[in-house]
N, C-alpha and C positions, 0 to 999 in steps of 0.2 A: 886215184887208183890207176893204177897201168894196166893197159887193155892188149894181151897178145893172144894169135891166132893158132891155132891146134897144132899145123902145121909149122909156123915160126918156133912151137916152144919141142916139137919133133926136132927141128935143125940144131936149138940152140937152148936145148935145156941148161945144160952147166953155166951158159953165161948166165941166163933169165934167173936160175937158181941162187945165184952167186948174187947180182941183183937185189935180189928177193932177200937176202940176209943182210944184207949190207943197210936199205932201206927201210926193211921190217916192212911197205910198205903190199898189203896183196896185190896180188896178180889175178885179170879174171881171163879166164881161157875161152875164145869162142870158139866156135862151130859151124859153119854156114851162117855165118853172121850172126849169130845169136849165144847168150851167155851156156855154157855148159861146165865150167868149174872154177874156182876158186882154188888158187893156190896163197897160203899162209905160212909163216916162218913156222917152227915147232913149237918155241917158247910160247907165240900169241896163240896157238890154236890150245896145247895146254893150258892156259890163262884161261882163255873162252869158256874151255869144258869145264876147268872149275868155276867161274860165275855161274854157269850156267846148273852146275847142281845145288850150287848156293840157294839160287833163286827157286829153284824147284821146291826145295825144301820151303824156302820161305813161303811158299803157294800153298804148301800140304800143310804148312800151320794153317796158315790164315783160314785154309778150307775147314779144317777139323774145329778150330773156332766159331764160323759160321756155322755148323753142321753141332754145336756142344755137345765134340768130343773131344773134351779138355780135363783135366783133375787140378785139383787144386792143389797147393803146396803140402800140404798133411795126407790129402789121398794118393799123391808121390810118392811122398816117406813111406808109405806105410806101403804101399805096392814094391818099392825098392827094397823096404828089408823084408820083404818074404823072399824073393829074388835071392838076396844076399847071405841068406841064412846056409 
């Protein structure tokens, strides 16, 4: 990962930027020596966000499972076709 300074990417955004798509590879921005952001291509940070609601959901199963708040295949159907009516 490539490590540039607040001030460096102040100077020279368009190149870092330019960089940055070319590589795919992040950028982390410091601050007084210390991390303060993360710069990512659009494509990967779009990707991210979707895993990342992927997994979400996959949590709110698992949870509603552990918790038997599940239906079964017939108490489905039969909840969907009142829905559907």
């Amino acid at each position: 990962m490539k490590i540039e300074l607040v001030t460096t990417l102040k100077r020279q955004a368009t190149k870092i930027l330019s960089e940055l798509h070319d590589s795919k590879e992040p950028v982390l921005i410091t601050e007084h020596g210390q991390p303060s952001a993360y710069l990512v291509d659009v494509d990967d940070y779009e990707m991210m966000q979707n895993r990342m609601s992927i997994l979400e959901g996959i949590a709110r199963g698992e949870t509603a499972i552990l918790e038997d708040r599940t239906f079964s295949n017939a108490q489905a159907k039969e909840k969907m076709s009142r829905w559907l009516k």
